[in-house]
C-alpha angles and dihedrals in degrees: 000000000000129000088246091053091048089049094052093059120079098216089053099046092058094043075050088049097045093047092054095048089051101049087041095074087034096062088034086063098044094044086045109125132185143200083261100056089076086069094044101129110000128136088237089178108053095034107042132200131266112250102253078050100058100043086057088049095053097043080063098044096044118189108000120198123260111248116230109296094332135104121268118316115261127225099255101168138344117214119184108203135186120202122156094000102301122109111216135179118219108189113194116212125188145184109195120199122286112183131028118268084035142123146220147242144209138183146190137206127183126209130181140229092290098040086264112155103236100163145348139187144180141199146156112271098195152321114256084359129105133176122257102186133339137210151198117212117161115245121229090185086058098022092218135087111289110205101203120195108201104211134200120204127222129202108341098344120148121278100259126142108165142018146203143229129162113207110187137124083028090296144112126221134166119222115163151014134187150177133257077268096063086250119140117257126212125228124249109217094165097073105051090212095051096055112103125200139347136331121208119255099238123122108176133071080236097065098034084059092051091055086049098047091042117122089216097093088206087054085059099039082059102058090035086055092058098040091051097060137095113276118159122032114234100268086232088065113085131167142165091243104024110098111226092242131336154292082257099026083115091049091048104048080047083062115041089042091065110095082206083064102037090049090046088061096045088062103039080057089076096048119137082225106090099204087050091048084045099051096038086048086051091049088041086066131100121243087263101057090053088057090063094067 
């Protein structure tokens, strides 16, 4: 039937103008376009701005947090993203390490479709370590963004060479982190200047079980990170700068003393999902065994 038959008929003329009203929005969204899509991908650290640039740029970000004892953030690399049908904008901040023994910092902010701020965060992201690119691939395994920093280490510094954060339902969770070998690395939470990334902000056994049992494997990578870190120092070792346990040594024993817990990792050590087995294996471990790393 030809386009001039379907139009002469009424019914055909409303589904036509139905079709057209609904792929309307739709195009407007994808053609949408904000102040912040000028910076999308852009190596906004090694090739700064010029100056009327920048302060436009810094009308948009706002106050950014200070990284760990370390100046302001800098603007490092803007992604724009589009998963179930939202845009976002993910800007990655970043202050390296600047003197030896140092760290390094890193922080997020989130914008929506329409370069509205809808969360931020910051964290250290190593001692004697600093980053050297960074990232974003989608994960199949997670089914979610994984944002990946890609470190360097300086005199003495660990042994990391990658890590992981997962961005996805307007949240930021870190899931993973691993040598130059490809091999999982555990956190350090007793030294405050050796922790890296983010904890989840969870406080009961309740809500550490929910993360576990989560069929967001992120969700779980996160909570695994945490509980397969080094928490409390071997009462044998003493010395003058080397706190006795943690800032969360109280929330960790909590934890690990739960049956509940300790029953959820014994399973996910068994998970088909490496990353999850890997992680569950490292919290199944003693508090020697995670001095050994």
């Amino acid at each position: 039937m030809s386009l001039d038959r379907r139009l002469a008929n009424p019914n055909s003329i409303v589904l036509f103008a139905l079709a057209v009203s609904a792929i309307g929005p739709l195009m407007a969204l994808q053609a949408q376009t904000t102040e912040l899509d000028r910076f999308v991908g852009k190596d906004l650290w090694r090739h700064r701005l010029s100056k009327k640039d920048q302060v436009h740029l810094d009308k948009i970000l706002g106050t950014v947090s200070k990284g760990y004892r370390l100046g302001e953030l800098g603007a490092w690399r803007l992604w724009k993203t589009s998963r179930n049908g939202q845009t976002r904008y993910v800007f990655l901040l970043g202050a390296p390490e600047v003197t030896v023994p140092g760290g390094s910092s890193a922080g997020l902010q989130l914008f929506d479709a329409t370069a509205n701020r809808i969360n931020s965060w910051s964290f250290q992201t190593g001692w004697r370590i600093t980053f050297d690119s960074a990232s974003i691939e989608f994960s199949n395994d997670l089914e979610t963004d994984l944002i990946v920093l890609h470190m360097v280490r300086f005199i003495n510094g660990r042994n990391i060479a990658k890590e992981y954060f997962a961005i996805g339902n307007d949240g930021l969770r870190f899931v993973r982190m691993e040598n130059d070998k490809g091999e999982a690395v555990q956190n350090e939470y007793v030294f405050p200047n050796y922790e890296i990334g983010v904890v989840p902000d969870a406080s009961t056994v309740e809500q550490w079980a929910s993360m576990l049992e989560s069929k967001d494997k992120a969700s779980v990578l996160s909570a695994l990170m945490f509980l397969g870190g080094r928490h409390i120092t071997e009462p044998q070792r003493y010395f003058v700068s080397e706190p006795q346990e943690s800032k969360y040594a109280a929330l960790f024993q909590k934890l690990i003393g739960s049956p509940r817990v300790r029953e959820l990792i014994e399973r996910l050590s068994n998970s088909e999902n490496t990353w999850v087995r890997q992680a569950a294996l490292f919290a199944a471990r003693g508090p020697r065994e995670r001095l050994l790393q």
